[in-house]
C-alpha distance (Angstrom), angle and dihedral (degrees) to the residues before:
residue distance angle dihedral
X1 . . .
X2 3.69 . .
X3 3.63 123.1 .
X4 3.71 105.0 -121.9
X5 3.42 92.3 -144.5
X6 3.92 94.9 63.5
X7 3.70 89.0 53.3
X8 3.71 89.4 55.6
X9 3.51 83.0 57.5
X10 3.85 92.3 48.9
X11 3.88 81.2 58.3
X12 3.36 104.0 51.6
X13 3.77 94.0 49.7
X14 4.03 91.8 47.3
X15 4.25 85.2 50.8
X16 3.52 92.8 47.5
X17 4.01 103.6 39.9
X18 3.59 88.8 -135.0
X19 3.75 152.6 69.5
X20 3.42 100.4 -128.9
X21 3.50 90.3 38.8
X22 4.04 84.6 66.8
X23 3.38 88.3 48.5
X24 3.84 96.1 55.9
X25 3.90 94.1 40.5
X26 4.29 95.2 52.3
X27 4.28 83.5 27.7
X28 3.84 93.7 -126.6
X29 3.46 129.9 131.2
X30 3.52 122.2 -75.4
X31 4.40 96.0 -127.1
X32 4.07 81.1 49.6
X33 3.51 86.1 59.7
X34 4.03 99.8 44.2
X35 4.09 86.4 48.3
X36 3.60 97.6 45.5
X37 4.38 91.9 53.5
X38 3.92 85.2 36.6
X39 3.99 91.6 53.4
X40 4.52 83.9 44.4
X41 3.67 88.0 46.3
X42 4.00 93.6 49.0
X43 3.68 90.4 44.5
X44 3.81 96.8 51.4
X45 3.90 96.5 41.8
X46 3.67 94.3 -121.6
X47 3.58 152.4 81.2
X48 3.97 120.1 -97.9
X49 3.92 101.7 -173.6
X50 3.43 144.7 39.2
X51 4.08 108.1 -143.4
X52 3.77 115.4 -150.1
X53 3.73 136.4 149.7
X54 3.47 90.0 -86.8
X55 3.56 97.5 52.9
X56 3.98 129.2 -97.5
X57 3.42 134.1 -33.0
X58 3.84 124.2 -162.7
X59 4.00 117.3 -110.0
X60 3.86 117.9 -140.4
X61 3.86 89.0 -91.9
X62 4.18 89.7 52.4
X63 3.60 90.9 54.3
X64 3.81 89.2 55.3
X65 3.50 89.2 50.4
X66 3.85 103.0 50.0
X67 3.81 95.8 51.9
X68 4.18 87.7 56.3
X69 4.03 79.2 40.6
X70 3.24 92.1 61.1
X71 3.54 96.2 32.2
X72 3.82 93.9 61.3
X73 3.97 95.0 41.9
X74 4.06 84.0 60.8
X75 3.55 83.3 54.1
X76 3.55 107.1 57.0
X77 3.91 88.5 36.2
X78 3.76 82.0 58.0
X79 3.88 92.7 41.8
X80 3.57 87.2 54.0
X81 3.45 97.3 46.3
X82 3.51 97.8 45.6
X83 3.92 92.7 58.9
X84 3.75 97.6 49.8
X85 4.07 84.7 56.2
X86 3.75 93.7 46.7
X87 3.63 89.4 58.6
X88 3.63 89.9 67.2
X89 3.88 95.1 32.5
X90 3.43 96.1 -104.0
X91 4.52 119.9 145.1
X92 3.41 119.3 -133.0
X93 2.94 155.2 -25.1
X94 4.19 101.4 -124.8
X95 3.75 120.9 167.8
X96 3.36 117.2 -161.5
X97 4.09 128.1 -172.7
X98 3.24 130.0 -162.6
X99 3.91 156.5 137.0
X100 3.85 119.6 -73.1
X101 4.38 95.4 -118.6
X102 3.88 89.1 33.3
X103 3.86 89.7 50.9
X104 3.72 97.9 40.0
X105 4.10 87.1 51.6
X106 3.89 95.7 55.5
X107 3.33 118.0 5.5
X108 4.14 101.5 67.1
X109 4.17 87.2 53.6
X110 4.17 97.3 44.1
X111 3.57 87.4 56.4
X112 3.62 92.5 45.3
X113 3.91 85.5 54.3
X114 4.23 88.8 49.7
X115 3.49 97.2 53.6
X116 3.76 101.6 94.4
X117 3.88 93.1 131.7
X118 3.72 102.0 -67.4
X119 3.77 116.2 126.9
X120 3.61 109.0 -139.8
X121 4.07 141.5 155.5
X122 3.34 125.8 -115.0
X123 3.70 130.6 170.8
X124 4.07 127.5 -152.3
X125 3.20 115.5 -150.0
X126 4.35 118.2 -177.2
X127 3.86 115.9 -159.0
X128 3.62 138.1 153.4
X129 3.79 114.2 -92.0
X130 4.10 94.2 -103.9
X131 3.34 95.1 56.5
X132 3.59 95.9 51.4
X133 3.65 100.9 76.6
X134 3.81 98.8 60.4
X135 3.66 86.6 49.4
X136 3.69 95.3 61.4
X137 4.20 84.8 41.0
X138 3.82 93.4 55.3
X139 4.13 99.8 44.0
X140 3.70 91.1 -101.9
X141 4.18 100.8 128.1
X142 3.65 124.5 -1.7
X143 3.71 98.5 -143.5
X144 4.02 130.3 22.7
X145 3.75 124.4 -155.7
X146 3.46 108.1 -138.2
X147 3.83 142.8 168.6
X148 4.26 97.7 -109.6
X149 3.46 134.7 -166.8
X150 3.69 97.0 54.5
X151 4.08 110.4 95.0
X152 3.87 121.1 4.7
X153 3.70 104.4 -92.0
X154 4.10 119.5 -120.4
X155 3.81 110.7 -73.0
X156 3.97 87.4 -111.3
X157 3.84 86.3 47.0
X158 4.15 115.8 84.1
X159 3.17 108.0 -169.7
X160 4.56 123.1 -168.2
X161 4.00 122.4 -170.0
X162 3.71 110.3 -131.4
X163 4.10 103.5 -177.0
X164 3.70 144.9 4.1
X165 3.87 110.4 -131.7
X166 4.33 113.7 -177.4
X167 3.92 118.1 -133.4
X168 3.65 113.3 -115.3
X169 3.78 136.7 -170.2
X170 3.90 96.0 -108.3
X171 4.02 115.4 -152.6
X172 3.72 140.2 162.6
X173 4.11 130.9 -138.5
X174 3.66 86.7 -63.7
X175 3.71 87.7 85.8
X176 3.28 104.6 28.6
X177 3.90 88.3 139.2
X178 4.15 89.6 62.8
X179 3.61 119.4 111.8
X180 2.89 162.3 -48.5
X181 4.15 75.9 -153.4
X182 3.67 137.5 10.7
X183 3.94 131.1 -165.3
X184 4.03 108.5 -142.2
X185 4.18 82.6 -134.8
X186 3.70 92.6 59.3
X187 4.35 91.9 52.2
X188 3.92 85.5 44.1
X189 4.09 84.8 106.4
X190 3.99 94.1 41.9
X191 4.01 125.9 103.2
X192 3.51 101.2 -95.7
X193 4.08 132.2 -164.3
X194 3.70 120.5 -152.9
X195 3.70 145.5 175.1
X196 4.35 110.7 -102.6
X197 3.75 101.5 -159.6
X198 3.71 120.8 104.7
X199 4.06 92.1 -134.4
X200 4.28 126.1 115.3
X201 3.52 93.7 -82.7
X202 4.34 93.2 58.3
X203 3.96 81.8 37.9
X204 4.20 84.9 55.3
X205 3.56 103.3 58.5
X206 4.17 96.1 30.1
X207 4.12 71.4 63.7
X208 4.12 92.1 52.7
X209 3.90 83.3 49.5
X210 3.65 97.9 53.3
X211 4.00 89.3 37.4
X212 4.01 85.8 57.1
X213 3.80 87.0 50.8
X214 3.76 93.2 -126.2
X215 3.67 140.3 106.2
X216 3.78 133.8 -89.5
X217 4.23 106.3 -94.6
X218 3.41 110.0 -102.0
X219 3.81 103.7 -155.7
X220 3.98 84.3 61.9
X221 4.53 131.0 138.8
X222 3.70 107.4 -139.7
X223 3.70 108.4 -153.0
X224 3.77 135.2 168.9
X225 3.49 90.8 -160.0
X226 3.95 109.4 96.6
X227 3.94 92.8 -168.8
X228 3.91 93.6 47.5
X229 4.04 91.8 48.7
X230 4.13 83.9 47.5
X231 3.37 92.8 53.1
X232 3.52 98.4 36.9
X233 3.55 86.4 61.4
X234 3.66 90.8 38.7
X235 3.83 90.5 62.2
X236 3.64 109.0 32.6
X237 3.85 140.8 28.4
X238 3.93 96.9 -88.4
X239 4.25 109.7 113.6
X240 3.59 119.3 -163.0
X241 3.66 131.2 -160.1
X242 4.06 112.1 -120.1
X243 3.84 138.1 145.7
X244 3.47 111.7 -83.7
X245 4.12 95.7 -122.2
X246 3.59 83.8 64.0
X247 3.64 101.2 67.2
X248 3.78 92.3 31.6
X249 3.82 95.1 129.4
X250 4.26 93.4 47.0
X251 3.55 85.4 50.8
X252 3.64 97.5 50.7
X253 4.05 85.3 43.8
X254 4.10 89.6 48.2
X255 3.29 79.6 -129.8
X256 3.94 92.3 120.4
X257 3.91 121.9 22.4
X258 3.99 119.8 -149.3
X259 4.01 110.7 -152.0
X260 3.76 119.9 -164.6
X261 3.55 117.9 -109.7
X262 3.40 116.6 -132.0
X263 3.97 114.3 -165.9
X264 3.79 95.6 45.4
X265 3.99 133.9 35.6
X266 3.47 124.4 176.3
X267 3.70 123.6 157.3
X268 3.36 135.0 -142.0
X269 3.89 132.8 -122.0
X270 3.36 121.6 -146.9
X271 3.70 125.6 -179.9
X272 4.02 139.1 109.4
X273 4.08 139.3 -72.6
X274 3.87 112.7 -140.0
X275 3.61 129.1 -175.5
X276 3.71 109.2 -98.9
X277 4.13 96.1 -136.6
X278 3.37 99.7 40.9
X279 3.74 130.5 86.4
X280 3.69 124.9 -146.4
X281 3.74 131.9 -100.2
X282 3.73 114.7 -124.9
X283 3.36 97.1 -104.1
X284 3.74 85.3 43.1
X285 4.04 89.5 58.3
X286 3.59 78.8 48.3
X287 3.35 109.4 60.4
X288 4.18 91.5 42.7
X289 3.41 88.9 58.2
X290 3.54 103.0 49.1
X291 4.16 88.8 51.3
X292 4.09 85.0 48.6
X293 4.00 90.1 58.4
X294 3.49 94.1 49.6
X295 3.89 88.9 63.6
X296 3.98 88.9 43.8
């Protein structure tokens, strides 16, 4: 068995790009260092690092290594974690990742479902959609909400659809006169808000575009920012185009108004990206199952 403590050297030299680098960051000696990856490499059969002038750079076999690195430092932060809340009977923790519209969609109700007087801690974490693959790889979150259906996920990715949420046009009192339909060709003109990162759900509606046969608006804000686009729409005369889940809350207000559009409909999937080889905490199980009754 590895020692865990050698792999939290392998760690610290793989953040640092260097061997004395390690050294500095755990403030050991240098030789300790070289002995200690020496004794890993000896152990495992294979070498770790290639060292160049411009420090090290991580063979096939390293790279394998620092994701279950990673993985297992997660764990014992988790392990840690998890024992100081126990003491004051508290579940968790769970770390969840996700996408802001996915997230908004699922999350808010699941935890609704969990809260039958059990204190626990979760943790919310928002991230574009590349990024959340290598933090379910590394330990980081347990579960990520995702748009699915989309791209095959990685083959160490599964991936489940939860719920099926319609795009609407999305407006505010501006256009209170709109309706009860609207044609994407006839708001081509119109002040438009839209989402700027190149991730499934800016992918979605460049599809509702094409599928209404007309071009993406150009006097259009791009804005990662789900709460500024709502509430630039809120304020002004801009509309947007979103899944209705997203803007649940606006539309229960009447804040917002969603219109149906009538020369394109796509759906969107909603549901969650696991890693294939690991298993759920309980709370973990938990949480997936509270998002799956919601789409019962």
């Amino acid at each position: 068995m590895i020692d865990p403590r050698v792999l939290r050297t392998f760690l610290a030299i793989c953040r640092e790009g260097s061997i004395s680098g390690a050294a500095r960051r755990l403030n050991i000696s240098q030789p300790s260092v070289s002995v200690a990856i020496g004794q890993l490499e000896q152990r495992l059969g294979t070498t770790l690092f290639d060292r160049g002038r411009q420090g090290i750079v991580l063979t096939p076999p390293g790279r394998a290594l620092l994701r279950r690195a990673e993985m297992m430092e997660a764990l014992l932060r988790d392990a840690e974690e998890s024992v100081a809340l126990a003491r004051q009977d508290v579940r968790g923790p769970l770390r969840i990742g996700g996408t802001p519209g996915a997230l908004v969609s699922l999350v808010p109700a699941a935890v609704a479902r969990m809260e039958q007087g059990d204190r626990m801690a979760l943790h919310i974490i928002e991230r574009p959609d590349a990024q959340l693959a290598d933090l379910l790889r590394r330990g980081e979150i347990e579960v990520a909400v995702v748009t699915t259906g989309i791209e095959t996920p990685p083959d160490d990715i599964e991936e489940r659809s939860i719920l099926r949420d319609p795009f609407a046009l999305i407006v505010g009192r501006a256009h209170d006169k709109l309706g009860p339909t609207v044609s994407l060709r006839d708001m081509a003109t119109m002040g438009w808000v839209l989402p700027q990162a190149a991730g499934a759900f800016h992918r979605q509606i460049e599809a509702l575009f094409l599928a209404a046969e007309t071009p993406i608006p150009a006097d259009v804000i791009r804005s990662d920012s789900l709460l500024t686009s709502k509430a630039i729409v809120r304020q002004g005369a801009r509309v947007s185009v979103l899944p209705r889940g997203v803007v649940a809350a606006e539309l229960s207000m009447g804040v917002l108004s969603a219109i149906p559009i009538t020369d394109a409909k796509i759906n969107r999937n909603i549901g969650i990206r696991t890693l294939r080889d690991r298993h759920l905490s309980e709370l973990g199980a938990q949480f997936v199952a509270a998002m799956l009754a919601g789409s019962a």
